[in-house]
Every structure is written in structure tokens, then in C-alpha cells.
One Martini backbone bead per residue (centre of mass of N, CA, C, O) as a GRO file, in nm:
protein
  175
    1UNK     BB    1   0.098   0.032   0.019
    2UNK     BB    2   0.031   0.392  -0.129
    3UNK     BB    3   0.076   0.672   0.069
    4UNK     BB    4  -0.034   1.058  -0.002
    5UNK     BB    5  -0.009   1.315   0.131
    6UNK     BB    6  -0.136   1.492  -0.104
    7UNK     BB    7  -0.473   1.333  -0.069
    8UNK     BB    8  -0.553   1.566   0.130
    9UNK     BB    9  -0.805   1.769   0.127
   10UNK     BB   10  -0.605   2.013   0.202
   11UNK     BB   11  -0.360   1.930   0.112
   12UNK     BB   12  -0.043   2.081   0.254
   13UNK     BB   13  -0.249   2.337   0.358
   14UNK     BB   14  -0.464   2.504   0.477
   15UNK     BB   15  -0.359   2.735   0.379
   16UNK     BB   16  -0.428   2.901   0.071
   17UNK     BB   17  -0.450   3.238   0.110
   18UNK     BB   18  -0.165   3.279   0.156
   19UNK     BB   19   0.155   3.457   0.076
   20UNK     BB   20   0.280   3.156   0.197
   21UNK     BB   21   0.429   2.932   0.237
   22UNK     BB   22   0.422   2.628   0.365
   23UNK     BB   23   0.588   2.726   0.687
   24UNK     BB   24   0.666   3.020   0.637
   25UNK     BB   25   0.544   3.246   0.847
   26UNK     BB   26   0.565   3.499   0.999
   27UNK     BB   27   0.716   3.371   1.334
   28UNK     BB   28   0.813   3.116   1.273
   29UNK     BB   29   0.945   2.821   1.453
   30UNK     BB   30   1.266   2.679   1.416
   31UNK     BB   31   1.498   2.541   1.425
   32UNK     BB   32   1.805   2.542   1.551
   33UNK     BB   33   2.114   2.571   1.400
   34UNK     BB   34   2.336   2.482   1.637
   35UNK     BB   35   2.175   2.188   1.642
   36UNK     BB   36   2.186   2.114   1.311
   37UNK     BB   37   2.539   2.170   1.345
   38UNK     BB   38   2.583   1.927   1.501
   39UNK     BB   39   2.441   1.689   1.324
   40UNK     BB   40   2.672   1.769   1.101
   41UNK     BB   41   2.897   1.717   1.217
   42UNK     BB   42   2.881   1.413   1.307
   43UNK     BB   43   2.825   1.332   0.988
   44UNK     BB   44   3.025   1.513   0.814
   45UNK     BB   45   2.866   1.821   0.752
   46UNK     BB   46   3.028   2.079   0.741
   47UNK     BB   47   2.906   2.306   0.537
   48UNK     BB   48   2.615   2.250   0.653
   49UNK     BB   49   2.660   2.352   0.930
   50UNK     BB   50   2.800   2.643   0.883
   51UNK     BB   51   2.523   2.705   0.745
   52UNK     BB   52   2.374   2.666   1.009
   53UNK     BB   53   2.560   2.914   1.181
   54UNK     BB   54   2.484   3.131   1.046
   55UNK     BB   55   2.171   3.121   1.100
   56UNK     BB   56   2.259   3.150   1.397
   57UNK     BB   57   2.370   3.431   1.377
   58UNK     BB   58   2.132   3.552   1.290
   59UNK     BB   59   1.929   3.470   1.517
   60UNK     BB   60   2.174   3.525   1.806
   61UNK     BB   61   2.419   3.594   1.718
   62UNK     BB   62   2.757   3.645   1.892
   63UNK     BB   63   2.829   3.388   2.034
   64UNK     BB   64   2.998   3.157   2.166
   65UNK     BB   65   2.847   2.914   2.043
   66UNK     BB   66   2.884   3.044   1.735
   67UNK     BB   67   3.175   3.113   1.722
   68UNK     BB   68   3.259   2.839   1.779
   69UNK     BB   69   3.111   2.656   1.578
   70UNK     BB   70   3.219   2.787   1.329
   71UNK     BB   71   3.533   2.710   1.419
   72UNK     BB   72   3.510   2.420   1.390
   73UNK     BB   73   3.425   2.413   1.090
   74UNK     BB   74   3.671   2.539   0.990
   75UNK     BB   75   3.872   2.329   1.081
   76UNK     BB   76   3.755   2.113   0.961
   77UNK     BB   77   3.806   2.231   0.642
   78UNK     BB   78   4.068   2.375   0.719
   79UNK     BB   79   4.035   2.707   0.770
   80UNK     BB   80   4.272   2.818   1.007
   81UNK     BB   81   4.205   3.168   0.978
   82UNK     BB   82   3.907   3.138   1.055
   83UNK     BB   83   3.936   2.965   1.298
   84UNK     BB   84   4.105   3.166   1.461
   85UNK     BB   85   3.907   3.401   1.491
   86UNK     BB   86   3.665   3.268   1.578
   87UNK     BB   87   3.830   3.138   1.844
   88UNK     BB   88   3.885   3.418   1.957
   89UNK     BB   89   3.638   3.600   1.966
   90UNK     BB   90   3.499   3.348   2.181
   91UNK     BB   91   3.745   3.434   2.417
   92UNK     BB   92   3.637   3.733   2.429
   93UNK     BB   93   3.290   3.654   2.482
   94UNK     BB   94   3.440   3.418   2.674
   95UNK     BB   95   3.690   3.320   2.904
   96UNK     BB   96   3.538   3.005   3.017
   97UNK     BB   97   3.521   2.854   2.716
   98UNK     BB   98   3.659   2.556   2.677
   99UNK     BB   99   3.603   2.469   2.387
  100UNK     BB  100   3.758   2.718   2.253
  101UNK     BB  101   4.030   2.715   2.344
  102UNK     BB  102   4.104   2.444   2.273
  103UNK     BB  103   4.049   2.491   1.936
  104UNK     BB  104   4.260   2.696   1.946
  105UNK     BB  105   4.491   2.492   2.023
  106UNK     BB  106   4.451   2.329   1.738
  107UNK     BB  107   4.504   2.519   1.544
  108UNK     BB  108   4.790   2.613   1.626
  109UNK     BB  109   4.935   2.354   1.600
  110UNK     BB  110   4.848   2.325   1.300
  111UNK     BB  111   5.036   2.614   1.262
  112UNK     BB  112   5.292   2.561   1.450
  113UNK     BB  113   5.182   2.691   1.737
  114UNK     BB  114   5.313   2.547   2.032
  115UNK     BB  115   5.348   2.756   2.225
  116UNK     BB  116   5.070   2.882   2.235
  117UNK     BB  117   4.923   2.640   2.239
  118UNK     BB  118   5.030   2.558   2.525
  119UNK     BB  119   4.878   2.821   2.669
  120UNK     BB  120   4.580   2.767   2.574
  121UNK     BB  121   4.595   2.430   2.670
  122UNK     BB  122   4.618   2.541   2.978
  123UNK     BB  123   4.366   2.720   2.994
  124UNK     BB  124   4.164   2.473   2.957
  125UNK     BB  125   4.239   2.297   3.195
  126UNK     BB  126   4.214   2.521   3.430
  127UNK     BB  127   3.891   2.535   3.367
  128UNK     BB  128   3.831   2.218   3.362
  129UNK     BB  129   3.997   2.103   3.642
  130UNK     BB  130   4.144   1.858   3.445
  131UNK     BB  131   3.917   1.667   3.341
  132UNK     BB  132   4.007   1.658   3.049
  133UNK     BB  133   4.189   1.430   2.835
  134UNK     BB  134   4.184   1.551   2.643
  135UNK     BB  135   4.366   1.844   2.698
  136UNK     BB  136   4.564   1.703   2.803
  137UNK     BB  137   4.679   1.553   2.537
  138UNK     BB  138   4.739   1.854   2.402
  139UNK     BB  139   4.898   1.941   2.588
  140UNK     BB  140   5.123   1.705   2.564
  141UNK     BB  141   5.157   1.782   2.279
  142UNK     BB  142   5.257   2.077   2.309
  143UNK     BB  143   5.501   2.019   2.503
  144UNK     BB  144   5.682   1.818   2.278
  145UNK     BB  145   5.664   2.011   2.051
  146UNK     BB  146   5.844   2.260   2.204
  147UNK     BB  147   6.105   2.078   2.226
  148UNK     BB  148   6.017   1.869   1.960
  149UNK     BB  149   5.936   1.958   1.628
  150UNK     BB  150   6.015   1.742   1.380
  151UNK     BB  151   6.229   1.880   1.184
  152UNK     BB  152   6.301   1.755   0.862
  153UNK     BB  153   6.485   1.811   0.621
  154UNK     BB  154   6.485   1.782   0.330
  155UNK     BB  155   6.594   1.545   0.086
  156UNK     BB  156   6.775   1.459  -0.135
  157UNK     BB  157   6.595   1.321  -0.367
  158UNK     BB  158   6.508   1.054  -0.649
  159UNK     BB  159   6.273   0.933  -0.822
  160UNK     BB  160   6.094   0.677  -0.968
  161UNK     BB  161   5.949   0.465  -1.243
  162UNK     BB  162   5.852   0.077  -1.248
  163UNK     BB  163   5.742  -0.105  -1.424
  164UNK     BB  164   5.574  -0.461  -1.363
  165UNK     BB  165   5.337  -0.443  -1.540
  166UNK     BB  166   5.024  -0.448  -1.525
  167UNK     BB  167   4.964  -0.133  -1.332
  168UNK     BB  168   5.244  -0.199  -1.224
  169UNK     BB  169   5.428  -0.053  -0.966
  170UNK     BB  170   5.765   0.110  -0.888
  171UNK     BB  171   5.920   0.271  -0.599
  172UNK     BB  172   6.268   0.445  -0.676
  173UNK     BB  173   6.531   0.550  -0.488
  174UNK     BB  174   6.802   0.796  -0.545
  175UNK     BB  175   7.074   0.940  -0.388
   0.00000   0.00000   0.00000
């Protein structure tokens, strides 16, 4: 059996005669955006979170909640500079949102600024009184790469290519 929502009596919405969409209506209240861009972070739909971040600070303005949530996004995406200023901005407009400084402490580390990494996510243990695990594993990997940043110059190598079948190649290094 095979039921058709629109072949009920009213139609798609009993409003007929209005101006607006149905369900569109001014005044009608919508998801959370916030709600919406957590549920699409956890699913891996990092730019339709985005923007559903954004529909919530157009509903609520530039919170702590909605500029970590960007700043998290834009992380996700990759986008290192927007997402360190987004994640600034949150720890000015709350300087004890735990989740922001983390994540600011996340992207410092990706920019290789180690530093200052550890001294961000010094301030996120101690304002979450050492609870997460996470912060201190990476407040513990900031202070590992601040001392020895594992940078080795790059060797002077050179690669070649060897057919050995149909489809099958070998990487070969010459020194």
C-alpha cells in the first residue's frame, strides 16, 4: 500500500489564501541552527553545518556558542585562518568556554604554533580543573612538540618510476 501525503482533503496546508509558503509563515519557529550544525558536524557535513552556523548568528547573534561552533567548522574544513579568528573572537566574548580555547589550542597546534598551543591549552585544563582527558592529552602533545618540533629538513632524493606488469608500478629512491 501506497499513501500520498498530498491527497488529503486540505491539500499540502489548510492556509489556501496566504501569501506565504506553507510552513513559511512570519513569526513560525524554526529548528535551532546550532542544533541543526551539531547534528551535521557529528555526520561529517562540515559546510552544511557552516551554514547552518551562520543561520544561527543571524538568529542570535555573534555568542560564544555560535562563534566556537563556526570556529569548529571551519577547523573541520580546513580554513586554519578563519577558524583561529572565529575561535578568538569566542574567547573574548567568554574567556571561560572551555570548548573554544581547546579548539583554538587545535589550530594553533595545525599552524605549527606550539607555543602559544600550549600556553592556550594550559588555559583550557585549568578552567575545566583538569576534567578532560582530551585537553590534557593535547596540552601534553603541545609541550612534546614545543620542545622537540620534529622538523627534518628535507633530503635530496630522487624517485623514479618502475613498470613491473599491467597496472603494477615500483617507487624507486636514487640518493
Amino acid at each position: 500500500m501506497l499513501g500520498l501525503a498530498a491527497c488529503s482533503p486540505g491539500g499540502l496546508s489548510g492556509e489556501r489564501d496566504g501569501p506565504f509558503a506553507p510552513g513559511t509563515r512570519p513569526g513560525a519557529e524554526g529548528v535551532d541552527g546550532l542544533v541543526v550544525g551539531h547534528r551535521l558536524m557529528a555526520a561529517g557535513e562540515y559546510e552544511l553545518a557552516l551554514k547552518a552556523y551562520y543561520r544561527a548568528a543571524a538568529q542570535q547573534g555573534a555568542t560564544v556558542d555560535v562563534l566556537s561552533a563556526i570556529g569548529s567548522a571551519d577547523l573541520k574544513l580546513g580554513r586554519l585562518n578563519q577558524a583561529e579568528e572565529m575561535l578568538r573572537r569566542a574567547v573574548k566574548v567568554d574567556e571561560t568556554f572551555v570548548p573554544a580555547w581547546n579548539n583554538l589550542g587545535v589550530v594553533l597546534m595545525n599552524r605549527g604554533k606550539y607555543p602559544e598551543a600550549s600556553r592556550v591549552f594550559r588555559t583550557a585544563f585549568a578552567l575545566d580543573s583538569g576534567q578532560s582527558d582530551a585537553i590534557r592529552q593535547n596540552l601534553t602533545l603541545a609541550l612534546a612538540k614545543m620542545h622537540k618540533p620534529g622538523y627534518a629538513a628535507p633530503k635530496d632524493e630522487q624517485f623514479s618510476l618502475v613498470r613491473r606488469g599491467v597496472g603494477d608500478y615500483l617507487l624507486l629512491t636514487k640518493h
